[in-house]
VMD Tcl script that draws the C-alpha trace (Angstrom):
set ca {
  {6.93 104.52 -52.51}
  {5.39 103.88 -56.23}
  {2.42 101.68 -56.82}
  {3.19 98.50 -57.93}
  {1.25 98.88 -61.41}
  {-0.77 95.73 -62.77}
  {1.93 94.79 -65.30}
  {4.55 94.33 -62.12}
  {2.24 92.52 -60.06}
  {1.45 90.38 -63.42}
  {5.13 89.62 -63.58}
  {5.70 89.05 -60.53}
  {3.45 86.17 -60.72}
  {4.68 85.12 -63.63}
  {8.16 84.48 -61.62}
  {6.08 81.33 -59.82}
  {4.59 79.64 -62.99}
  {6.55 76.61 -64.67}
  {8.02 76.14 -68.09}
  {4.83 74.84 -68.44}
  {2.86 77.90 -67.86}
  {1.04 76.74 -65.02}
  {1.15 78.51 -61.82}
  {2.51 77.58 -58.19}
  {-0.72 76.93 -55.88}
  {-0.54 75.89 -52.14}
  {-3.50 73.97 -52.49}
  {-1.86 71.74 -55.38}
  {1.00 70.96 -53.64}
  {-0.70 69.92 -50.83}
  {-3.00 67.70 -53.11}
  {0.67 66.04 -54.73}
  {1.89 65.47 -50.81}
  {-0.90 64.29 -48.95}
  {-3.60 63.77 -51.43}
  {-3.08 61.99 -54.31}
  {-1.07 59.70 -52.98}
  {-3.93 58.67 -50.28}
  {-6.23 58.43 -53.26}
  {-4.28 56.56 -55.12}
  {-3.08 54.08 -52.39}
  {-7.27 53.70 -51.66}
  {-7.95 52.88 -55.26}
  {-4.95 50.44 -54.81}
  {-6.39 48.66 -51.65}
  {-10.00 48.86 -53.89}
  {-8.39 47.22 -56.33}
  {-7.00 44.74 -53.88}
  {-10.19 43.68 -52.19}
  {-11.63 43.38 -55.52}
  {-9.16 40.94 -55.90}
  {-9.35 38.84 -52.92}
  {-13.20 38.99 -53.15}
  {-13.08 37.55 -56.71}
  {-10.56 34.71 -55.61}
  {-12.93 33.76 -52.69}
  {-16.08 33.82 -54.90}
  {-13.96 31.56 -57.87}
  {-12.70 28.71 -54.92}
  {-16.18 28.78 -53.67}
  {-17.77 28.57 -57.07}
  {-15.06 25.76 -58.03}
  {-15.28 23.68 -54.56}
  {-19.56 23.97 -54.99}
  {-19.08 22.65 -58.17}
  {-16.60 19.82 -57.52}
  {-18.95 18.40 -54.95}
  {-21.81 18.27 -56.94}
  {-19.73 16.14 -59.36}
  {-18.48 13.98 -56.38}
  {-22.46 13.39 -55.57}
  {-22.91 12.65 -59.42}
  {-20.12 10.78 -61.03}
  {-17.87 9.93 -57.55}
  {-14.32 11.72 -56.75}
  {-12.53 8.82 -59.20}
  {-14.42 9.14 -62.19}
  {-14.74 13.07 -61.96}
  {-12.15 15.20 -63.42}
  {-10.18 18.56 -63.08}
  {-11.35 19.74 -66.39}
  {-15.20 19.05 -66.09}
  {-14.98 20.45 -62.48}
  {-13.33 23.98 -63.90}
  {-15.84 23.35 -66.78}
  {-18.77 23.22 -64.52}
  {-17.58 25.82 -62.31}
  {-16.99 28.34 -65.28}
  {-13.59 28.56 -65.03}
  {-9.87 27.05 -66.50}
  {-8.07 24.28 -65.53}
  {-5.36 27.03 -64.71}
  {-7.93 28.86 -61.64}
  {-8.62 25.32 -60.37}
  {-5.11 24.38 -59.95}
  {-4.02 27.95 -58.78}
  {-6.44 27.64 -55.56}
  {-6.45 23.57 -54.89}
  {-3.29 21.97 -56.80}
  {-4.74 18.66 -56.69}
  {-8.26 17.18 -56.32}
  {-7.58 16.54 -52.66}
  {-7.29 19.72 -52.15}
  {-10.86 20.29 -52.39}
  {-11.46 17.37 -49.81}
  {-9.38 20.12 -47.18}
  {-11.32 23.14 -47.86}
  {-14.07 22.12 -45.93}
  {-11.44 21.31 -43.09}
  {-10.27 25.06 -43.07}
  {-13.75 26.51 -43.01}
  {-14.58 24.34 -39.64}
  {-10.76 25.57 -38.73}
  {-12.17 29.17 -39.07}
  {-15.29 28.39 -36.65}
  {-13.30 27.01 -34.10}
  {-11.45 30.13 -33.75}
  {-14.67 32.67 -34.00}
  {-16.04 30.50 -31.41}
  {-13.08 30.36 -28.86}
  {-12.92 34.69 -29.56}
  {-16.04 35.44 -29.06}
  {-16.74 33.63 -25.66}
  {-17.19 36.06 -22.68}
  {-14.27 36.94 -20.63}
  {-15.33 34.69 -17.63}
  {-15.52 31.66 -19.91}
  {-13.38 28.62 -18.43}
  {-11.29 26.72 -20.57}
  {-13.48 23.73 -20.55}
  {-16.27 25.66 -21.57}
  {-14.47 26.39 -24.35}
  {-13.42 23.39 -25.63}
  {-16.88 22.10 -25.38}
  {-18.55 25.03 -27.05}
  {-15.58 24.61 -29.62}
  {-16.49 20.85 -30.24}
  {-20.28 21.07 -30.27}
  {-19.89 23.99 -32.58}
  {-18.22 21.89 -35.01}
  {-20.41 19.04 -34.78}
  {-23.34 21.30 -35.33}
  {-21.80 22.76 -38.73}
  {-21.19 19.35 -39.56}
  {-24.98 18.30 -39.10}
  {-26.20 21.05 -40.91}
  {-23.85 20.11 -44.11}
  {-24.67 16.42 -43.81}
  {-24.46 15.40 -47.15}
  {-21.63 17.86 -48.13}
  {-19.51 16.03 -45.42}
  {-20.69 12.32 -46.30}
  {-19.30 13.35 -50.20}
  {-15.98 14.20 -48.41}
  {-15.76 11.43 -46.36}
  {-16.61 9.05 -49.27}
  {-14.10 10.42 -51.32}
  {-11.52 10.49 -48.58}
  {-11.57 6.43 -49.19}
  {-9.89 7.38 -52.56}
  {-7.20 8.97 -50.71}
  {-6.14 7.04 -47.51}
  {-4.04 9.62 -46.23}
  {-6.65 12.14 -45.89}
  {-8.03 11.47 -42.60}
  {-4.35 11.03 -41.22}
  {-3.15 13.47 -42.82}
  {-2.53 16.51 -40.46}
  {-3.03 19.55 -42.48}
  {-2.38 23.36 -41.81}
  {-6.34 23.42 -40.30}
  {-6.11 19.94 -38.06}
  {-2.93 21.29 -36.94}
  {-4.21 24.81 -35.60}
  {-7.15 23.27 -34.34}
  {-5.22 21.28 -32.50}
  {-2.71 23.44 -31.33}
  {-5.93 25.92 -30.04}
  {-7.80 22.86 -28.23}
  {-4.25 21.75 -26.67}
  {-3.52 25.15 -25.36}
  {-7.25 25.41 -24.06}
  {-6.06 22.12 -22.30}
  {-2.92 23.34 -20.96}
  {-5.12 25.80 -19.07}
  {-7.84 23.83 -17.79}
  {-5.23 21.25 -16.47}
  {-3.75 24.55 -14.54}
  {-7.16 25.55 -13.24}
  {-7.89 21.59 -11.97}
  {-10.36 21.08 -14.38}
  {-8.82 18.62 -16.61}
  {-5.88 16.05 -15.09}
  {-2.77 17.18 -15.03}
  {-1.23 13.48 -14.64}
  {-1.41 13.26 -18.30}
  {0.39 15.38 -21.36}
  {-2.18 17.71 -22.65}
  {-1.29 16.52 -26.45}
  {-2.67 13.19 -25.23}
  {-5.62 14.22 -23.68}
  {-6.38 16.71 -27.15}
  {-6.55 13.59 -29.09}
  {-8.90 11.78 -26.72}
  {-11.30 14.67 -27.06}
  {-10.47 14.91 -31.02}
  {-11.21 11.05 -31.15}
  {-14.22 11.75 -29.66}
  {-15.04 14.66 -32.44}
  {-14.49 12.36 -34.85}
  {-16.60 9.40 -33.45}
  {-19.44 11.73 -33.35}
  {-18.62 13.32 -37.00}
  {-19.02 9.42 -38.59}
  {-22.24 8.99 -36.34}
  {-23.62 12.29 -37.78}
  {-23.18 10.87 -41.59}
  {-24.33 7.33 -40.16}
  {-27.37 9.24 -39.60}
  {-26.95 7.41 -35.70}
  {-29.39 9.25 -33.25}
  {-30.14 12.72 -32.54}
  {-27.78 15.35 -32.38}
  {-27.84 16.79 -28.76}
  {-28.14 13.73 -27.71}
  {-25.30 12.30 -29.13}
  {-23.36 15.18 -28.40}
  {-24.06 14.81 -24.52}
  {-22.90 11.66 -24.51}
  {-19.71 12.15 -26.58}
  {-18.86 15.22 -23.95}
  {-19.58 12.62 -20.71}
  {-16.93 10.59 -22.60}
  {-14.46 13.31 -22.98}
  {-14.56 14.09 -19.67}
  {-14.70 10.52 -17.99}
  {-11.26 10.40 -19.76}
  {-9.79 13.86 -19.33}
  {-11.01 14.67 -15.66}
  {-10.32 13.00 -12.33}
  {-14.20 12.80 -11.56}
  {-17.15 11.91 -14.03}
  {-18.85 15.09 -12.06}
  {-16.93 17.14 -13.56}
  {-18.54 20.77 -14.74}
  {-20.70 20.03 -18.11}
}
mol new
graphics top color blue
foreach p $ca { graphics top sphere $p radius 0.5 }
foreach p [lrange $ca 0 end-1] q [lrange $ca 1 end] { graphics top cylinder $p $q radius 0.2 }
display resetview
């Protein structure tokens, strides 16, 4: 058999390369299957968080700066405009993450919505559904103390808009749903009464929450012990006994 002289071996790989003169390569076509594409889809979730980070830094920026202009001017005489103006942004970005002026009053609402879920998750297996709702309810309260002033702004304002604290938004409504079906199960386990519809006994204890929410911006008392009488209230009204586990 001949040798395959240089030139044929040449041409033979010149039988794999394009129009374009570039040749065929294993390790490129692997890179345009599985690589690139995995690049590019990773710049494209980069770009994504990027995104979602920048949106959650502007609504924070704007909300921060709306409530100092509640504290300075009150929520009627302050204005969309100066609120993007102090915040750095355009009227545009405010309305694009709160429509309305109210909807700064409900951010707050959603953050506390977010706490009460952390806080029901990351209880230990063995937790009982009572301790849960009381370590959902203090937990609250607490976050509430510690943004006194924040809260007294919304609360103040709220008397501009009388539907606000009837008003059941998105975060009332999933708080609610997560304290009635942490209800539901304590009134299986004999720990709450079952004689009574759970919905009812979830707005006795969110009564309560929001009895000890006004006596927090009242400035009423301390806080624990405020909070230890509230839950002896919630329980002389959702359990059979006033003994029942604290």
């Amino acid at each position: 058999m001949a040798p395959v002289s240089a030139s044929s071996r040449r041409g033979a790989s010149d039988g794999c390369r394009g129009s374009g003169g570039r040749g065929f390569s294993l390790t490129k076509l692997y890179a345009s299957i599985f690589l690139y594409p995995s690049i590019k889809q990773g710049e494209d979730m980069g770009a994504s968080r990027l995104r979602e980070k920048k949106s959650v830094l502007a609504k924070r920026a704007l909300y921060a700066a709306a409530m100092e202009l509640f504290r300075e001017h009150g929520f009627e005489n302050t204005t969309v405009e100066e609120i993007a103006e102090r915040a750095g942004f355009s009227r545009a970005t405010f309305f694009n993450h709160f429509g309305t002026k109210q909807g700064v009053l409900r951010f707050y609402g959603q953050g506390l919505e977010d706490l009460a879920q952390r806080l029901a998750a990351g209880t230990g297996p063995d937790a009982s559904p009572l301790e849960l709702i009381r370590g959902i309810v203090f937990g609250m309260a607490r976050e509430v103390a510690s943004h006194r002033e924040e809260v007294k702004i919304i609360y103040t304002s709220s008397l501009c808009d009388p539907g606000y604290l009837l008003e059941k938004t998105p975060a009332r409504r999933r708080v609610g749903e997560l304290l009635a079906g942490l209800v539901e199960r304590a009134q299986k386990q004999g720990q709450m009464r079952a004689d009574l519809p759970a919905q009812e006994l979830t707005r006795h204890i969110s009564a309560v929450y929001q009895g000890v929410v006004l006596s927090i911006i009242a400035e009423s008392g301390g806080l624990e012990a405020l909070l230890d009488s509230a839950w002896r209230f919630i329980l002389g009204g959702a359990t059979h006994a006033g003994s029942a586990p604290r």
